[in-house]
N, C-alpha and C positions, 0 to 999 in steps of 0.2 A: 523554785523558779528556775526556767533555761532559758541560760540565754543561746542566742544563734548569731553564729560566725561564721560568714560566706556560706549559708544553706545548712548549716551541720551546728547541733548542739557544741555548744563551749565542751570542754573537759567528757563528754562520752566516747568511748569508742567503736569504730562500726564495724563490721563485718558482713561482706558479702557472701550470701549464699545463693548457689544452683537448684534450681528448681528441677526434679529428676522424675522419673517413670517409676513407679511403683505398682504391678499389676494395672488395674483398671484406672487408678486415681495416679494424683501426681504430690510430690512429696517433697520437703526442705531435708537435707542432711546435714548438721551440724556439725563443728568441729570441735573435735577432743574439749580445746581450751573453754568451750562457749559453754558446754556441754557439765563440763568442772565447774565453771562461773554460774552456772543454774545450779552446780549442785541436782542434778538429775544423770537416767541413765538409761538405755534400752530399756521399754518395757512402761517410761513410766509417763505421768499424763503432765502435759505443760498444755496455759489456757493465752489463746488469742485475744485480747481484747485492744476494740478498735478507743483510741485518744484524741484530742484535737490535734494532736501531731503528727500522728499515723498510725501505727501500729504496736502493739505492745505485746510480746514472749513471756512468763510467766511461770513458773510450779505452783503457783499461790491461785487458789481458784478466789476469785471478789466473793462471788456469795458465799460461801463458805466464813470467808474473815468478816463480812457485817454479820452474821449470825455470831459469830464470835464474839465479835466487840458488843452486842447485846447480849450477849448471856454473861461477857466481864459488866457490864454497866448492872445487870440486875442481880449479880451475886454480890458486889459490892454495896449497891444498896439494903438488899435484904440479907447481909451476913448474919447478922443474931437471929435472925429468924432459921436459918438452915444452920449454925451452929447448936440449938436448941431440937431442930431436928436429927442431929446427928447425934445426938446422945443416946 
């Protein structure tokens, strides 16, 4: 749950970023700390997804983690069955 205090999420913090020229397209440049706080770095893929609140920055691709949590839900249920395969 968030809550919103004068326009702006309780307890998150924001960060303004400039929108810059990058060859033919245009481009966000992040800073050092944001950049730490992803835990990413030059080179690597962070995914946009739109929320009912705006927008969301990401390293964690969605689809990627619901195939995950379906392949944890179906190894859980069929453990003996793939521990009997692994013999």
């Amino acid at each position: 749950m968030v809550f919103v205090m004068n326009g702006k999420p309780e307890g998150v913090s924001m960060v303004a970023l400039k929108l810059t020229s990058i060859g033919n397209s245009v481009g966000l440049v992040l800073p050092k700390e944001t950049l730490s706080k992803l835990n990413v770095e030059k080179g690597d893929v962070v995914y946009l997804t739109e929320t009912p609140d705006g927008y969301r920055i990401t390293p964690y691709d969605p689809d990627f983690e619901q195939q995950m949590a379906a392949a944890r839900r179906i190894t859980k249920k069929r453990r003996n069955a793939l521990r009997e395969l692994a013999r």
